[in-house]
FIKOLZA-1660 file (N, C-alpha, C; in steps of 0.1 Angstrom, whole numbers, plus 5000, padded with zeros to 4 digits):
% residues 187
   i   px   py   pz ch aa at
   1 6820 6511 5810  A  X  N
   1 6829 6501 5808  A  X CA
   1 6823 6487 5812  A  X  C
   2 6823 6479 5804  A  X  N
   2 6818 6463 5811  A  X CA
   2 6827 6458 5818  A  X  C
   3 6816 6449 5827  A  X  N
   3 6831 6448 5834  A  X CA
   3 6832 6434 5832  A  X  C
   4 6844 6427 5832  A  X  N
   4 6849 6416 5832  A  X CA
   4 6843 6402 5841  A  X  C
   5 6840 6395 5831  A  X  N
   5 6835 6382 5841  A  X CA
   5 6843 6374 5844  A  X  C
   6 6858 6370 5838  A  X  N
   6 6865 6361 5838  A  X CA
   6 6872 6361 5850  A  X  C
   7 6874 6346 5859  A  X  N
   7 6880 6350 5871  A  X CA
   7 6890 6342 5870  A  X  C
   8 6896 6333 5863  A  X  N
   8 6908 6328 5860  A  X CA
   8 6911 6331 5848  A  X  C
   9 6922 6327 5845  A  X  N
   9 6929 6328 5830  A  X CA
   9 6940 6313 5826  A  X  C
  10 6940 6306 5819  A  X  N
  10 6948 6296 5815  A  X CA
  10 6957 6297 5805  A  X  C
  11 6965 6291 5798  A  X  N
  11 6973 6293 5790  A  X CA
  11 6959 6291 5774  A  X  C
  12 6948 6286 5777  A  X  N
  12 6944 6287 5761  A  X CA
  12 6927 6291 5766  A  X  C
  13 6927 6292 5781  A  X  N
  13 6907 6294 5782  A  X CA
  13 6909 6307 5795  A  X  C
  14 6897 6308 5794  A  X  N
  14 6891 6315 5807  A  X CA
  14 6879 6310 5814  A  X  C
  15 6881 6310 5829  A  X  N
  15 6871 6303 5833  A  X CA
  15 6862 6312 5838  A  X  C
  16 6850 6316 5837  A  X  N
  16 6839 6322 5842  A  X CA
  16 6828 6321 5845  A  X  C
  17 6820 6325 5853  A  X  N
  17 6807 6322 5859  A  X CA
  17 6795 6319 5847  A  X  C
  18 6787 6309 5849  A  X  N
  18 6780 6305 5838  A  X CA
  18 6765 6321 5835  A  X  C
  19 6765 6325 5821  A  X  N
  19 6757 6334 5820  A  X CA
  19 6744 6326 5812  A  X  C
  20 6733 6336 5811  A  X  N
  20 6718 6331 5806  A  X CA
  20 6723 6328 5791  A  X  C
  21 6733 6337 5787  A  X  N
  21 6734 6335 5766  A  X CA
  21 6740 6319 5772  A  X  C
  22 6749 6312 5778  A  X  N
  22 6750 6301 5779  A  X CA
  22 6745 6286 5772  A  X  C
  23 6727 6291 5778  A  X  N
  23 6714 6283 5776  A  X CA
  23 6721 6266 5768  A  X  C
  24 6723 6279 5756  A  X  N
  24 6720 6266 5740  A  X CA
  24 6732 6260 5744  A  X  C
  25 6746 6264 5747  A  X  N
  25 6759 6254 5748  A  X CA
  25 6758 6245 5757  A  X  C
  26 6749 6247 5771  A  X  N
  26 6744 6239 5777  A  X CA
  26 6739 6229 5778  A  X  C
  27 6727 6234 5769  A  X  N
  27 6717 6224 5763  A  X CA
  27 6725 6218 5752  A  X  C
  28 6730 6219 5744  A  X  N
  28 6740 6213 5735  A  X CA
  28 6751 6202 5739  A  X  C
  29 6757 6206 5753  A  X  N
  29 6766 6197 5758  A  X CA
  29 6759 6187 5764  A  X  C
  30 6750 6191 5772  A  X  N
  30 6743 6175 5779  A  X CA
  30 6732 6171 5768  A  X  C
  31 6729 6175 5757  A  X  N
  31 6723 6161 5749  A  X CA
  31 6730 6153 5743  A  X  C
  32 6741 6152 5741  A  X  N
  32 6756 6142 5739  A  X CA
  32 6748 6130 5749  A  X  C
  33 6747 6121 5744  A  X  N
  33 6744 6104 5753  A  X CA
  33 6758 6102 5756  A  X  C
  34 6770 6101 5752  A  X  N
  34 6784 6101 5753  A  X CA
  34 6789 6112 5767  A  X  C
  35 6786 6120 5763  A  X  N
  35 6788 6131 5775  A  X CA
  35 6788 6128 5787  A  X  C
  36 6773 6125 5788  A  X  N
  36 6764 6121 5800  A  X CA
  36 6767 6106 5803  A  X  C
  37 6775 6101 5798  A  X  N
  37 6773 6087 5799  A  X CA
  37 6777 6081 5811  A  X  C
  38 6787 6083 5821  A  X  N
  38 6791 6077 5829  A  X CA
  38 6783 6090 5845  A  X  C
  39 6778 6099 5844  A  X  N
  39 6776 6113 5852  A  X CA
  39 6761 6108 5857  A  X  C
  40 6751 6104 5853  A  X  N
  40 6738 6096 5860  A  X CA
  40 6727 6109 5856  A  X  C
  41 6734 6120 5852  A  X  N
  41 6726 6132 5848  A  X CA
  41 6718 6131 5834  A  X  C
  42 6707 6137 5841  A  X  N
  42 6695 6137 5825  A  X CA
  42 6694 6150 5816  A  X  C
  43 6695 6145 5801  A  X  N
  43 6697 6158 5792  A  X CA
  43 6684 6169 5799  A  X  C
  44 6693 6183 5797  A  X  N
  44 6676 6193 5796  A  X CA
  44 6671 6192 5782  A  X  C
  45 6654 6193 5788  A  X  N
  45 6647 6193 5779  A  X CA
  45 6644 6202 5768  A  X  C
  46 6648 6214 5769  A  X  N
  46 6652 6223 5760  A  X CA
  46 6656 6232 5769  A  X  C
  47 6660 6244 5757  A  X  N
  47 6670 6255 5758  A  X CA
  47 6665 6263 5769  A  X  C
  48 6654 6262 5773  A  X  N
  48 6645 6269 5780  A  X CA
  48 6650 6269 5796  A  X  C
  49 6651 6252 5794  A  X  N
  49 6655 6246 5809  A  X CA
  49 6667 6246 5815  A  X  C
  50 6676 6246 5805  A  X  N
  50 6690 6252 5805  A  X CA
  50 6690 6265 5810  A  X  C
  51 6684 6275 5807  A  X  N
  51 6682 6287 5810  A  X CA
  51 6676 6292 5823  A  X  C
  52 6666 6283 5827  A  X  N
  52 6662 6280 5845  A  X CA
  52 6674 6273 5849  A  X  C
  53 6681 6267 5847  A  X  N
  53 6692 6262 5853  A  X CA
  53 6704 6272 5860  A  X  C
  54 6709 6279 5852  A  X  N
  54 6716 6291 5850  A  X CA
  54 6714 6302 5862  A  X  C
  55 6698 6306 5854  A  X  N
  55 6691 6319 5863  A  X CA
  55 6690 6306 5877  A  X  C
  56 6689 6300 5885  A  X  N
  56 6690 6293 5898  A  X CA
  56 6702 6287 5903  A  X  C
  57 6711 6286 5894  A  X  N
  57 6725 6285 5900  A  X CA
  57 6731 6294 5913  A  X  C
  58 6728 6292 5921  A  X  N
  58 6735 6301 5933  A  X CA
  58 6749 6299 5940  A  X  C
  59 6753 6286 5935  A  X  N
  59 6766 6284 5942  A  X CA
  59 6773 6296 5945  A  X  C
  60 6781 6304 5933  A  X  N
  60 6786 6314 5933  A  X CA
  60 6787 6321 5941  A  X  C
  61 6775 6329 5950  A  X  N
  61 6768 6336 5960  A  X CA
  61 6768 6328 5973  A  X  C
  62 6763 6317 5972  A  X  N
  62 6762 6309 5981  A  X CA
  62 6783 6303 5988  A  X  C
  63 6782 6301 5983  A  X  N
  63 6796 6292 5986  A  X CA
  63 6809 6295 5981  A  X  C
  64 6807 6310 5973  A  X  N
  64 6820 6314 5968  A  X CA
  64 6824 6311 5955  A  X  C
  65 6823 6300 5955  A  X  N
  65 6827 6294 5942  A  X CA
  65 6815 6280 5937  A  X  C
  66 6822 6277 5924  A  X  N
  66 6816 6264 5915  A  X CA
  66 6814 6261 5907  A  X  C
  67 6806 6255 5894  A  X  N
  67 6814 6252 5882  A  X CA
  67 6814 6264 5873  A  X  C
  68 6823 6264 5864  A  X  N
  68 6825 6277 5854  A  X CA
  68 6826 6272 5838  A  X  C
  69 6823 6281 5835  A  X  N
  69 6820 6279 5818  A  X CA
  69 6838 6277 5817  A  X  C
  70 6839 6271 5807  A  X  N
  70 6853 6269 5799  A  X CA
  70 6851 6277 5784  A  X  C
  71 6860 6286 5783  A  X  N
  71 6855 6296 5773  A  X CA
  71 6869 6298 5766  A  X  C
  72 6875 6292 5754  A  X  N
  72 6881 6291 5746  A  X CA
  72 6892 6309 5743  A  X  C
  73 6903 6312 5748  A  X  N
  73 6906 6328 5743  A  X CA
  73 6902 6330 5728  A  X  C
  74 6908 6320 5722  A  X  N
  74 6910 6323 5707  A  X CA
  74 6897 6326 5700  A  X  C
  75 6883 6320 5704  A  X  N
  75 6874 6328 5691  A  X CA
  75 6860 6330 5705  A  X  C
  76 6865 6326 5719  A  X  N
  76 6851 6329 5729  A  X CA
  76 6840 6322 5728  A  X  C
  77 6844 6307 5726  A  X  N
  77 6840 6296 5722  A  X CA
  77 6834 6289 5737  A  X  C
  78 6823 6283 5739  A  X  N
  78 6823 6275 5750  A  X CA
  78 6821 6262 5751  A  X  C
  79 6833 6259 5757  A  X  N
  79 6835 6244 5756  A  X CA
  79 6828 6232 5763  A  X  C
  80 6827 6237 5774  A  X  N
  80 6823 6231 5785  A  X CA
  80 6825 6239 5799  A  X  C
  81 6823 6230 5811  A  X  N
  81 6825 6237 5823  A  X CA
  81 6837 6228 5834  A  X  C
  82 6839 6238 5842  A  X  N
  82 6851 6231 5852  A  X CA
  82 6847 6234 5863  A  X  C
  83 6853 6231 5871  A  X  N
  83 6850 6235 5887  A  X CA
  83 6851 6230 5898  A  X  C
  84 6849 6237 5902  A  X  N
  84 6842 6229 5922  A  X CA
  84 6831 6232 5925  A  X  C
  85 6826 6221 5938  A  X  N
  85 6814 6224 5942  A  X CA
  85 6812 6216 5953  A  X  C
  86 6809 6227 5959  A  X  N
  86 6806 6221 5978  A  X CA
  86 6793 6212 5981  A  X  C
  87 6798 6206 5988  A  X  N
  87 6790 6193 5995  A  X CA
  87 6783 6198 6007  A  X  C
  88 6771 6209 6013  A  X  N
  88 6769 6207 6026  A  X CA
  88 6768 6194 6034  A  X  C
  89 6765 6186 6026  A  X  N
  89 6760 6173 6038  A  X CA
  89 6770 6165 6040  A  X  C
  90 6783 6165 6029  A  X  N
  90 6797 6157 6034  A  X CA
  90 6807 6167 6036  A  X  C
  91 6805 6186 6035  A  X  N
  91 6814 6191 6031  A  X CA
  91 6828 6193 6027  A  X  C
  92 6825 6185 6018  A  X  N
  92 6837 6180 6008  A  X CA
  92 6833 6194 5995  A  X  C
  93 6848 6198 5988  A  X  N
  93 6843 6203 5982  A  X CA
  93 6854 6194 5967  A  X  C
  94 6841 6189 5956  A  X  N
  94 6845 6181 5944  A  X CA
  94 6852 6189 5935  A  X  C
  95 6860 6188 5929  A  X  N
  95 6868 6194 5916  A  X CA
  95 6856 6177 5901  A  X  C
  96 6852 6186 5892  A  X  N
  96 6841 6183 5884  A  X CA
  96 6847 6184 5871  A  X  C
  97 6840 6181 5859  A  X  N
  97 6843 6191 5845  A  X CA
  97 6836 6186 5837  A  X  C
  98 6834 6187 5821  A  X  N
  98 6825 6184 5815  A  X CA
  98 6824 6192 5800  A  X  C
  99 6832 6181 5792  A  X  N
  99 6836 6192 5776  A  X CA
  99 6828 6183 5769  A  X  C
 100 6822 6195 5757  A  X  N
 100 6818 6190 5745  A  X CA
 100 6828 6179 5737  A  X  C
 101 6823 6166 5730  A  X  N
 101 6827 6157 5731  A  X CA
 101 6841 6163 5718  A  X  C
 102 6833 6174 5712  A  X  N
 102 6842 6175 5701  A  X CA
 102 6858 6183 5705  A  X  C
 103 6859 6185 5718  A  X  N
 103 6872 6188 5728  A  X CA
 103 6876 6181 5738  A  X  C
 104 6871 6163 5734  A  X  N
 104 6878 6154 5740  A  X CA
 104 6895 6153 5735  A  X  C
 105 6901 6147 5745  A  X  N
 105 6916 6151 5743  A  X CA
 105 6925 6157 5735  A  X  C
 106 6924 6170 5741  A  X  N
 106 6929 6180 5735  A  X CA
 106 6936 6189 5752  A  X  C
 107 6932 6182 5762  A  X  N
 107 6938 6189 5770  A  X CA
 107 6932 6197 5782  A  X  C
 108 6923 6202 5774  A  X  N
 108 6913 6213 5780  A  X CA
 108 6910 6208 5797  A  X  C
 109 6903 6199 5795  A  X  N
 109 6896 6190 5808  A  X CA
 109 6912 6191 5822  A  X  C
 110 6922 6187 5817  A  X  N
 110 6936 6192 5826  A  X CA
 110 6940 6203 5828  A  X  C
 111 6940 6211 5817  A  X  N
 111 6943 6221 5818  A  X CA
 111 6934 6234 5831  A  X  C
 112 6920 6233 5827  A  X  N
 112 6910 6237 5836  A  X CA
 112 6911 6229 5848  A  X  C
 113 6914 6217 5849  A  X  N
 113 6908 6211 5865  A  X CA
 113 6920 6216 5870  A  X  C
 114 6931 6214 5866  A  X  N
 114 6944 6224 5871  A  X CA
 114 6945 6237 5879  A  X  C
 115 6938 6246 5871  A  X  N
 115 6931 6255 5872  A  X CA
 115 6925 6261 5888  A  X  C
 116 6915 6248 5886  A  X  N
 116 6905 6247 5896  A  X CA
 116 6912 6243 5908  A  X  C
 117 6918 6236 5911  A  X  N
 117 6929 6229 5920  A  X CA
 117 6934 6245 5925  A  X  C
 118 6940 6254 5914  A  X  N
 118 6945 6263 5919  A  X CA
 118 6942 6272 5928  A  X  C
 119 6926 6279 5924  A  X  N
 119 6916 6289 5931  A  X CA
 119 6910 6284 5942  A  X  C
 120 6908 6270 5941  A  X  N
 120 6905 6262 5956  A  X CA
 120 6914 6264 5964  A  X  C
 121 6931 6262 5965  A  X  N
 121 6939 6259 5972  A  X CA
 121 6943 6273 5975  A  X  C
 122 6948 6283 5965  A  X  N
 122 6953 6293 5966  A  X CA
 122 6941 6308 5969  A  X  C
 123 6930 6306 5966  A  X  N
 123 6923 6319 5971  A  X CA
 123 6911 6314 5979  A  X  C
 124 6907 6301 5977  A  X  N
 124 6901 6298 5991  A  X CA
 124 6904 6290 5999  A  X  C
 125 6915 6289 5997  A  X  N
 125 6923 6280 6015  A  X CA
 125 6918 6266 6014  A  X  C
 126 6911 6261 6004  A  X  N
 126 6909 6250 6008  A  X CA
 126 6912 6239 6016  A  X  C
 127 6913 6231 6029  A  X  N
 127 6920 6220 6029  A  X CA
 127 6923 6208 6022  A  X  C
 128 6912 6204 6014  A  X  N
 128 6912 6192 6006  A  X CA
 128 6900 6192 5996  A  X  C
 129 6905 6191 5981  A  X  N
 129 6893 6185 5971  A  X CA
 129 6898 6172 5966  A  X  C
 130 6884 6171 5966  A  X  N
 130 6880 6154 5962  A  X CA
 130 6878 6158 5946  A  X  C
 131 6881 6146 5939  A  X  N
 131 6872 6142 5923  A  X CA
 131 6868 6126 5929  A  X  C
 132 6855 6127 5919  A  X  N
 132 6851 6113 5916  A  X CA
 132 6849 6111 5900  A  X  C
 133 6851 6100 5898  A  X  N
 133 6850 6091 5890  A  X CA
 133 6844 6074 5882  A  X  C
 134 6833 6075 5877  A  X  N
 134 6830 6060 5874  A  X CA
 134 6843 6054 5873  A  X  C
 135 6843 6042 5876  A  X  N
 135 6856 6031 5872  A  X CA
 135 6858 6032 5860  A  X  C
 136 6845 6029 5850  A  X  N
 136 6848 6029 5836  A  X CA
 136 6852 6039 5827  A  X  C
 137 6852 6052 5833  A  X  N
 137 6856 6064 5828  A  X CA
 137 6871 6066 5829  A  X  C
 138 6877 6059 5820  A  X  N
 138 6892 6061 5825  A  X CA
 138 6901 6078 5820  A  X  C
 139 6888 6081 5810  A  X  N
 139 6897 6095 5806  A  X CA
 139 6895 6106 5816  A  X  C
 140 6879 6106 5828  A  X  N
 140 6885 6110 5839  A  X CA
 140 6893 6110 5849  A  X  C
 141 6892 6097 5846  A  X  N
 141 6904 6093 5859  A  X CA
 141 6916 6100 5857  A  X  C
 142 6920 6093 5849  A  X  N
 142 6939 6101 5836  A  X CA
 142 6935 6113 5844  A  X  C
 143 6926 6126 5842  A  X  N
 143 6928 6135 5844  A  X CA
 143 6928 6141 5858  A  X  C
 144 6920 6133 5871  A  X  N
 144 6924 6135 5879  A  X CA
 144 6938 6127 5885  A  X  C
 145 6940 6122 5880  A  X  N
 145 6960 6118 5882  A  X CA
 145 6963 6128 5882  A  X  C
 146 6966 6133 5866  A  X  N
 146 6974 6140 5859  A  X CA
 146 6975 6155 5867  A  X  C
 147 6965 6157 5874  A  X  N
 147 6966 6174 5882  A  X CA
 147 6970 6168 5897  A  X  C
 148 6972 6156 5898  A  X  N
 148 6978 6152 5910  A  X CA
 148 6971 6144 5925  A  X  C
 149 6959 6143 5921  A  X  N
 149 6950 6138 5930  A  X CA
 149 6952 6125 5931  A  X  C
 150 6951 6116 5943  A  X  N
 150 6955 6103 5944  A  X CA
 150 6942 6096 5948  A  X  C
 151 6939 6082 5946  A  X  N
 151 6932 6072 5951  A  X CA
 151 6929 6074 5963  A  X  C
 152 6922 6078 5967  A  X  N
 152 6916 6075 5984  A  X CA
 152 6907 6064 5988  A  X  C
 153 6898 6056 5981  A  X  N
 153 6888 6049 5982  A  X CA
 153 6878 6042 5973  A  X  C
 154 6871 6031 5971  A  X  N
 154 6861 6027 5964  A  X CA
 154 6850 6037 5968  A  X  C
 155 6844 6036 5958  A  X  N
 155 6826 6046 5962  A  X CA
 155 6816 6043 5950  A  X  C
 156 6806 6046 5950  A  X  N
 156 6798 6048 5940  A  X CA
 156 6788 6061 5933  A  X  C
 157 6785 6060 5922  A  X  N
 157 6785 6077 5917  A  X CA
 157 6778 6071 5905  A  X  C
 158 6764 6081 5903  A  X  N
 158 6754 6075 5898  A  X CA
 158 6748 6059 5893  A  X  C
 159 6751 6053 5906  A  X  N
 159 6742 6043 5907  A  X CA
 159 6755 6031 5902  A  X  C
 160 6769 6037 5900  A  X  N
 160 6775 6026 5896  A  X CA
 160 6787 6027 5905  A  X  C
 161 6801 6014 5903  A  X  N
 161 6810 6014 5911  A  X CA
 161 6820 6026 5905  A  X  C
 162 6826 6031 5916  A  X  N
 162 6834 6046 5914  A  X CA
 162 6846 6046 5922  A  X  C
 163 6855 6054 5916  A  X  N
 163 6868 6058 5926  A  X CA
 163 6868 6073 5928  A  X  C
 164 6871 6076 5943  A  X  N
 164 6869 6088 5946  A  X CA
 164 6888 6092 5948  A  X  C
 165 6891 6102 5943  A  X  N
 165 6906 6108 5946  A  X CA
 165 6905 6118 5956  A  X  C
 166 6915 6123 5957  A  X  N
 166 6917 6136 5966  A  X CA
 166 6929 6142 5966  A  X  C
 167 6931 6157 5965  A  X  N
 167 6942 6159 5967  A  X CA
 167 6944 6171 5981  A  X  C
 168 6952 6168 5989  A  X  N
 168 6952 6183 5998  A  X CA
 168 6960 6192 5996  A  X  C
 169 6957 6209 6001  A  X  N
 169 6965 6219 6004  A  X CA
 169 6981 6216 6004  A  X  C
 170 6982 6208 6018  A  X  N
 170 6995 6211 6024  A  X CA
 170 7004 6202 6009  A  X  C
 171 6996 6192 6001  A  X  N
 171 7005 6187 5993  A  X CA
 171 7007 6195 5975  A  X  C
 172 7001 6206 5981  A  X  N
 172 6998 6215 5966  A  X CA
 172 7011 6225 5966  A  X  C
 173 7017 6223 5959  A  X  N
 173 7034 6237 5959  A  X CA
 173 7028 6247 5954  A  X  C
 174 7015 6251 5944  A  X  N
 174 7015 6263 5938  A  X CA
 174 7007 6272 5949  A  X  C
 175 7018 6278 5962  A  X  N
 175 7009 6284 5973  A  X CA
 175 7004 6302 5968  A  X  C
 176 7008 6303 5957  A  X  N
 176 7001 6314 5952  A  X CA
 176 6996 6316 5943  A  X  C
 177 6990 6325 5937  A  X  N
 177 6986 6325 5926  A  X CA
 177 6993 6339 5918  A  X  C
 178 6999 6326 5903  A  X  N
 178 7013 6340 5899  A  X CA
 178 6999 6352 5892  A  X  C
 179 7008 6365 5895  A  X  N
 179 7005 6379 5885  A  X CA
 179 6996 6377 5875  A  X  C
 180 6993 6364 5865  A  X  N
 180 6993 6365 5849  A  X CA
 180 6976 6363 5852  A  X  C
 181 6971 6359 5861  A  X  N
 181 6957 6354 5863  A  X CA
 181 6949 6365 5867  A  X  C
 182 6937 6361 5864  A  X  N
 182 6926 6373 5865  A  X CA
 182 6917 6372 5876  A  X  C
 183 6923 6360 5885  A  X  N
 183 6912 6357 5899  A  X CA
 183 6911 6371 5902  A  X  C
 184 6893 6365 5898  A  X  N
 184 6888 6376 5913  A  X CA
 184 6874 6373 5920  A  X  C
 185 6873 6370 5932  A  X  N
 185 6862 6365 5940  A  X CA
 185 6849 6366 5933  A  X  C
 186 6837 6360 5932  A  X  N
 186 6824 6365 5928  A  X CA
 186 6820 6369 5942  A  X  C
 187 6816 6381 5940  A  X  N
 187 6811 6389 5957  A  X CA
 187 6800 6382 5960  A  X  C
% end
């Protein structure tokens, strides 16, 4: 029996640990100049490099959690990725995301950081995640509102002026996680 990668479940995606077949959606999403535009990150250079990317991702192992493919129920499509990801040197841990442009507002990007908000707060106790955001990027911004995270401070974030949010635990109501979800820890 195969076993299941998916560790959350949404009303339209599943979020799961990024695999090697990945590569090309990868490499597909960050050669978007649009994508990458406000993030300071440089396209991979091919599918190859995307693929060393992947195979060296440790977060998962390392820290429990971090970002996850966004994978469409309806045809197992991948959209982009969501997530968190720990900071050892400020141990902060960021709530992130990052859709193919052709799944810009449609939802997806709230729907998943939502998500993420959840498994942070509800299966790993988090005390508090941060998002950041370029200033100019106001459709991330909208989205870290919209899951609830508030203004905390000016900052900067690849090389330009940024707003950092935050939301904490004690201000999150969803203290469990209902039945319908498929969390399950990556060991």
């Amino acid at each position: 029996m195969k076993k299941r990668l998916e560790i959350f479940e949404t009303k339209r995606t599943f979020l799961r640990p990024f695999l090697v077949e990945d590569a090309e959606d990868l490499f597909e999403l960050n050669a978007d100049p649009e994508v990458l535009q406000f993030t300071g990150d440089k396209p991979f250079l091919s599918i190859a490099e995307a693929r060393t990317f992947i195979r060296s991702y440790k977060e998962y192992t390392k820290y429990g959690y971090g970002r996850w493919a966004i994978i469409r129920k309806k045809d197992y499509e991948l959209l982009g990725w969501c997530g968190l990801k720990y900071d050892p040197k400020t141990t902060n841990t960021d709530l992130g995301f990052r859709l193919k442009r052709t799944y810009w507002n449609m939802g997806f990007a709230t729907e998943t950081a939502s998500a993420s908000l959840q498994i942070g707060f509800c299966a790993y106790e988090l005390p508090e995640i941060i998002g950041r955001a370029v200033t100019e990027n106001l459709a991330s911004i909208r989205v870290l509102e919209k899951v609830g995270m508030e203004f905390s401070h000016k900052t900067e974030l690849a090389g330009k002026p940024a707003k950092q949010f935050s939301r904490h635990r004690s201000s999150y109501t969803k203290l469990a996680l209902p039945e319908s979800t498929l969390f399950s820890p990556i060991p």
